[in-house]
C-alpha positions as CSV (number, residue, x, y, z in Angstrom):
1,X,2.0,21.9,-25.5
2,X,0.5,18.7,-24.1
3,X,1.3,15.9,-26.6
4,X,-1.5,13.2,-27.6
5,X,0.6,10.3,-25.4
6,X,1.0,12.4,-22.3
7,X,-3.2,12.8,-22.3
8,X,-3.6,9.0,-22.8
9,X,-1.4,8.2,-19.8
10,X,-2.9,10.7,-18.0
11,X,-6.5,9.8,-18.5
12,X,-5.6,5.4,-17.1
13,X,-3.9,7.1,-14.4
14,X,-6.9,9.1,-13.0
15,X,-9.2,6.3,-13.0
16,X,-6.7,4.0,-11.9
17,X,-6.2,6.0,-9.0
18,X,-9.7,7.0,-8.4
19,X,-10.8,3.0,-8.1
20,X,-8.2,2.7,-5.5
21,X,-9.6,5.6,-3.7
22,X,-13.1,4.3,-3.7
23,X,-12.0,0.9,-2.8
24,X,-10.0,2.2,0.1
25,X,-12.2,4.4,1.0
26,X,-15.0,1.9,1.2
27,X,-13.0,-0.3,3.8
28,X,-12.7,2.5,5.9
29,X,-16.1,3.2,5.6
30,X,-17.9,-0.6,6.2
31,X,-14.8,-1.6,9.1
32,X,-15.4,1.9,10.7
33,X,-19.7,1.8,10.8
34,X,-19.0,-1.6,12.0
35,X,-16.2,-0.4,14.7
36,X,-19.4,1.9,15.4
37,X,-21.7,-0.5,15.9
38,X,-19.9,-3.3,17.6
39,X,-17.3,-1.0,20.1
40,X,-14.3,-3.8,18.8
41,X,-12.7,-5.1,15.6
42,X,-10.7,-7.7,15.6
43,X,-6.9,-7.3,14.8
44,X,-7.1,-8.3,11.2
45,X,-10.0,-5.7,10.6
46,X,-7.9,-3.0,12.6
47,X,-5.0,-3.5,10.5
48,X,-7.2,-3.3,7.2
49,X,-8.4,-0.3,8.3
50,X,-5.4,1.2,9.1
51,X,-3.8,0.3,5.6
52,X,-6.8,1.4,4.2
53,X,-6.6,5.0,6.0
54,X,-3.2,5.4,4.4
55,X,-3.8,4.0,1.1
56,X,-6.2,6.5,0.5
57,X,-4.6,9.5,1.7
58,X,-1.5,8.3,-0.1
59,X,-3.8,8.2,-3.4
60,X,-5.5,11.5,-3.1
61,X,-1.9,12.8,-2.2
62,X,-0.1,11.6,-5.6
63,X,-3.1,12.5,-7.6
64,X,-2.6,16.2,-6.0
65,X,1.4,15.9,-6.6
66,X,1.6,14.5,-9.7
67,X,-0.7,17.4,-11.3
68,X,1.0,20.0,-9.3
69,X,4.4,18.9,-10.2
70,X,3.5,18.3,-14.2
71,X,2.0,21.8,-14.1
72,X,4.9,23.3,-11.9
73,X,7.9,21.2,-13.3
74,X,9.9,24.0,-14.1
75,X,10.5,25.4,-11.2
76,X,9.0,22.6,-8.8
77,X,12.3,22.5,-7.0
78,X,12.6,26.1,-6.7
79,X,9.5,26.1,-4.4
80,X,8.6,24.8,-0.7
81,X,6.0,22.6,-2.2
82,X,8.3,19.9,-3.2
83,X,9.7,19.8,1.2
84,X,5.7,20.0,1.1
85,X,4.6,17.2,-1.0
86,X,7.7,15.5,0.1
87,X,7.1,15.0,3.4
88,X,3.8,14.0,3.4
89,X,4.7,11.4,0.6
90,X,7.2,10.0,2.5
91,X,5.5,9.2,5.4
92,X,2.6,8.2,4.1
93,X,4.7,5.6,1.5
94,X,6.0,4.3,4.7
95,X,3.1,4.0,6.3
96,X,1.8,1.5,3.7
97,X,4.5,-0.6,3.3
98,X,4.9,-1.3,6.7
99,X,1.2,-1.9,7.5
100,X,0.9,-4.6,4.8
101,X,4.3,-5.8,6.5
102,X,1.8,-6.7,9.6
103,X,-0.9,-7.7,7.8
104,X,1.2,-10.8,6.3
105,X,2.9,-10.9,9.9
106,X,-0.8,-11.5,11.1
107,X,-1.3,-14.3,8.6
108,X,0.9,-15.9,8.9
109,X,0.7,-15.9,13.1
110,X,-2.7,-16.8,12.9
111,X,-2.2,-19.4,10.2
112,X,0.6,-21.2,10.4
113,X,1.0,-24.1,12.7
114,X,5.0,-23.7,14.3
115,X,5.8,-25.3,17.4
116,X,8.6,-23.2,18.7
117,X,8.3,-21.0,21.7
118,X,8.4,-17.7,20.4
119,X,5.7,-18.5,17.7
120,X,3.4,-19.8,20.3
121,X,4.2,-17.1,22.2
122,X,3.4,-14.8,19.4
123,X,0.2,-16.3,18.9
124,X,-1.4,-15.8,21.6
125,X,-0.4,-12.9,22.2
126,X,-1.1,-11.1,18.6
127,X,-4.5,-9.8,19.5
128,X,-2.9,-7.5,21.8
129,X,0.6,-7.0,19.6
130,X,-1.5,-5.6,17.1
131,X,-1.8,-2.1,18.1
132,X,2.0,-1.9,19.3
133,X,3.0,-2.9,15.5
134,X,0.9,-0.2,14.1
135,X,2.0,2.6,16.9
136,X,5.5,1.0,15.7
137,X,5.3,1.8,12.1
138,X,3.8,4.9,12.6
139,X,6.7,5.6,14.6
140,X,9.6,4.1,12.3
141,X,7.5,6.0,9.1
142,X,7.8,9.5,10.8
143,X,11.6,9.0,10.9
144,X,11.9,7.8,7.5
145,X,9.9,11.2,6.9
146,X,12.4,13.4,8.6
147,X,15.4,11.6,7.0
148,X,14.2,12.4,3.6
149,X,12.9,15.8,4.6
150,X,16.1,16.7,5.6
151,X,17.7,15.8,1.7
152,X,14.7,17.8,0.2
153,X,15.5,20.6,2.2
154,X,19.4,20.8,1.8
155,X,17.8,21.0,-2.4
156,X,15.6,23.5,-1.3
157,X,18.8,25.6,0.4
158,X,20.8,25.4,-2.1
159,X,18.9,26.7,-4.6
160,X,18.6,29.5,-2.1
161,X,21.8,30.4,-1.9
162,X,22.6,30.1,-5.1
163,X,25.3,27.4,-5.3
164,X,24.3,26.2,-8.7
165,X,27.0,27.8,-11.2
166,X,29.2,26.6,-13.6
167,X,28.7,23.2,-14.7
168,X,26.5,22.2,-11.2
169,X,22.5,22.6,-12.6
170,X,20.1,22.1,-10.6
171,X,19.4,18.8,-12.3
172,X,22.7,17.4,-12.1
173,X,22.4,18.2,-8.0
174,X,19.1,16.8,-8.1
175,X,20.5,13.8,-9.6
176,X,23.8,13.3,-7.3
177,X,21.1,13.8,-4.4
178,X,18.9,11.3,-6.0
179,X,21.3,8.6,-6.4
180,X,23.8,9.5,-3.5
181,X,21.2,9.9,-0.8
182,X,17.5,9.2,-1.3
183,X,18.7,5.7,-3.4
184,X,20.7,4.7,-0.5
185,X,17.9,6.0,2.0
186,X,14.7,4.5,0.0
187,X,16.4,0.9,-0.4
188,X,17.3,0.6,3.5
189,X,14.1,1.4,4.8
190,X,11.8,-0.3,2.0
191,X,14.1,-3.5,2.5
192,X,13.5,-3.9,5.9
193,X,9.9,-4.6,6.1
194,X,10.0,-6.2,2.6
195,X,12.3,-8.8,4.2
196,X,9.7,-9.5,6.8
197,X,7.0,-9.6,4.5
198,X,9.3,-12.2,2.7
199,X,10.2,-14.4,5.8
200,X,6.3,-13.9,7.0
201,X,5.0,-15.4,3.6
202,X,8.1,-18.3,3.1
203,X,7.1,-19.5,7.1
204,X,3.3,-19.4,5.9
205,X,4.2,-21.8,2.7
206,X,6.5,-23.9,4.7
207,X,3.5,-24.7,7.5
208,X,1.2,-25.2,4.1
209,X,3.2,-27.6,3.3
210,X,3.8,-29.8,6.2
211,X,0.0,-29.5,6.9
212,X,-0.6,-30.8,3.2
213,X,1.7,-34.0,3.8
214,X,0.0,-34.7,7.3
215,X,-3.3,-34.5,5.3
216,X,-1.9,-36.9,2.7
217,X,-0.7,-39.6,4.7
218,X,-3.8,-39.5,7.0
219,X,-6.9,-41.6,6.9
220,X,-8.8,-39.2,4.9
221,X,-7.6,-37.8,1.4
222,X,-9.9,-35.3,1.2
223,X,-8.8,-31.9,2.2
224,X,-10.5,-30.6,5.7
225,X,-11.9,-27.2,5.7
226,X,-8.8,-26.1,7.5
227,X,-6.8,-27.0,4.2
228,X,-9.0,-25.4,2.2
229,X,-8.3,-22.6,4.6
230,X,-5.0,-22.7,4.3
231,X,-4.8,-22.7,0.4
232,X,-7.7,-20.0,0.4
233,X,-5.1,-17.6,2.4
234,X,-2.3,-18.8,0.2
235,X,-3.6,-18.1,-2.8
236,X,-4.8,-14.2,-1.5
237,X,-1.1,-13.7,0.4
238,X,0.5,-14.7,-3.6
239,X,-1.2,-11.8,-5.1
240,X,-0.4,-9.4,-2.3
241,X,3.3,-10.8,-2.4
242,X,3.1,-10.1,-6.4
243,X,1.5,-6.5,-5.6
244,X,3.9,-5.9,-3.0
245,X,7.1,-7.0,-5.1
246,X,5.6,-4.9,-7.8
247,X,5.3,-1.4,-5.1
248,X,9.4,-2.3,-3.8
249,X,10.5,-2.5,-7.2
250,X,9.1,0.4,-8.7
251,X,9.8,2.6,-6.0
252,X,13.7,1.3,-5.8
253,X,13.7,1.7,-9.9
254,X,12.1,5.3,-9.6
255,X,14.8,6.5,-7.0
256,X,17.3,5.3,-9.2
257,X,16.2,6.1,-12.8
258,X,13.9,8.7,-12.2
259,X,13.7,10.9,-15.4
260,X,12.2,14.6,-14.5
261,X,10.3,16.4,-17.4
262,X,10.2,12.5,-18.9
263,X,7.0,11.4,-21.8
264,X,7.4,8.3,-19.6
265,X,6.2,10.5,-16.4
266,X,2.8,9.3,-16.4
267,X,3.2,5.4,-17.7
268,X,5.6,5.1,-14.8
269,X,3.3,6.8,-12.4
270,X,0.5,3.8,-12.9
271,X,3.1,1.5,-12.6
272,X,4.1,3.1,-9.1
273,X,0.2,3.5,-7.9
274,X,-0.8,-0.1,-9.2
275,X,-0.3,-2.0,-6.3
276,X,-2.3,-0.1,-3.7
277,X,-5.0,0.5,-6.1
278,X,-5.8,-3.1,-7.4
279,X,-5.4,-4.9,-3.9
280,X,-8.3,-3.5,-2.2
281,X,-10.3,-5.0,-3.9
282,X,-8.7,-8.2,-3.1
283,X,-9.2,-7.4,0.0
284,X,-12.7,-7.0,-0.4
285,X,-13.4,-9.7,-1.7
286,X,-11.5,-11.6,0.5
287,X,-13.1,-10.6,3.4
288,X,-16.8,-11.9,3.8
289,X,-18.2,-8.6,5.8
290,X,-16.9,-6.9,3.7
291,X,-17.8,-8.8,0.6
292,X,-20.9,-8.5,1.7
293,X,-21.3,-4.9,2.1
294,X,-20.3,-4.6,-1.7
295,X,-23.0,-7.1,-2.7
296,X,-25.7,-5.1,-1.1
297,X,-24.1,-1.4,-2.5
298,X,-24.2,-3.3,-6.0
299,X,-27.7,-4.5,-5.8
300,X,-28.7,-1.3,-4.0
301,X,-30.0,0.1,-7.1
302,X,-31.7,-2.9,-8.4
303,X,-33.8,-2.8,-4.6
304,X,-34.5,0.4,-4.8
305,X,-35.7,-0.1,-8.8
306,X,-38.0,-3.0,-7.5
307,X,-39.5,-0.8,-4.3
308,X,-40.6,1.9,-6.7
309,X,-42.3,-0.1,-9.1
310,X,-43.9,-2.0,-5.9
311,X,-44.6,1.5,-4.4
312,X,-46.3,3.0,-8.0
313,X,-49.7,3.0,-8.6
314,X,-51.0,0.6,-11.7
């Protein structure tokens, strides 16, 4: 029986995770007709739609999951759908954390003003890095994938063979895999592009800053439009820091404190789909093209409203 609570969480989740589909989905949609177009987009366009791609397969994947798993919980682990699900998940979680890692690599190459070597070096250089960091983190994701399909499947064996007896449930080897295993496994390879999207951001404030002073103590107080620039970025790579923070804890919290069969089960899965659900649209309307393109799909209705009533006879 499906208590009263379990339908309200369920009912935020859905349209949380349907906005972030459309959103995602619409990036891929205006940067791909424009790829179309135009033959090119530039590197900060390529990565969008990359992240966007695996946002929204990520989203249509958990949706799937989730319902499978609350309908299936039971004997979820008992079946090849979890190695199923799992792998998938995996890569795909992956996948997103480490394309946002370039993204805020990318901003902060193309915004910051260092005058070491290997930051000059880097960018001029980023145009054409660009596609060797994603190939990179597609890479790095589908090892991640196989290290965590190989713990799902030594749970999916030992049900098998029927090593659970005694005091050993399947939940309590669920658990010791959880916390022995996929813990350990989820907090190495989530911290290491979370520390780059850390350094990437603190090098970006630090080169804020110094420009800020320069602007202070020169002959004009006003801020240039490369300040405004500057704070413009900053203020769009604060929220994806706070989103991203957000995405690494939850994900470090749920491998550690993960309740199966839980009431919380659907609270805590809008707290784990947040992030890549809201910060599309920042995106969006951070990005004039495709800020744009949503102003004309809004007022497409109102056009076509104002063409038929041209069109009508009086």
């Amino acid at each position: 029986m499906v208590g009263p609570f379990t339908i309200f969480s369920m009912v935020p989740f859905v349209l949380l995770c349907s906005l972030g589909i459309m959103a995602n989905g619409f990036i891929v949609v205006v940067l791909g007709r424009k790829w179309v177009q135009c033959h090119w987009l530039s590197p900060y366009d390529v990565i969008l739609i990359s992240l966007g791609a695996s946002r929204f397969c990520l989203l249509w994947l958990g949706m799937i999951h989730n319902f499978y798993y609350f309908l299936h919980h039971l004997q979820y682990f008992k079946e090849p759908a979890c190695q199923f699900f799992g792998i998938y998940w995996d890569f795909l979680n992956s996948v997103n954390f480490w394309f946002a890692t370039c993204l805020s690599v990318l901003f902060c190459v193309k915004i910051a003003n260092f005058t070491h070597p290997i930051f000059i070096w880097l960018k001029w250089r980023v145009n054409r890095l660009v596609p060797w960091f994603l190939l990179v983190s597609l890479l790095i994701s589908f090892i991640v994938s196989m290290l965590f399909f190989v713990g799902n499947n030594a749970l999916y064996q030992a049900f098998l063979k029927g090593t659970f007896s005694g005091n050993i449930t399947l939940y309590d080897f669920t658990r010791s895999l959880e916390i022995h295993y996929f813990f350990p496994l989820k907090l190495i390879t989530l911290s290491i592009p979370s520390s780059i999207f850390l350094v990437s951001i603190v090098l970006l404030i630090t080169s804020l800053r110094r420009h800020s002073c320069k602007m202070q103590h020169g002959a004009h107080s006003a801020q240039d439009t490369s300040t405004e620039a500057h704070t413009k970025a900053l203020k769009s790579l604060f929220s994806f820091l706070v989103l991203y923070a957000l995405s690494f804890i939850s994900f470090i919290t749920d491998a550690a404190f993960s309740g199966f069969g839980s009431s919380w089960y659907w609270p805590w899965q809008i707290v784990i789909y947040f992030s890549i659900s809201v910060h599309p649209f920042i995106l969006i309307l951070g990005n004039s093209h495709l800020r744009g393109a949503l102003m004309k799909l809004l007022l497409l209705p109102k056009t076509f409203w104002n063409d038929k009533r041209m069109s009508s006879p009086i």
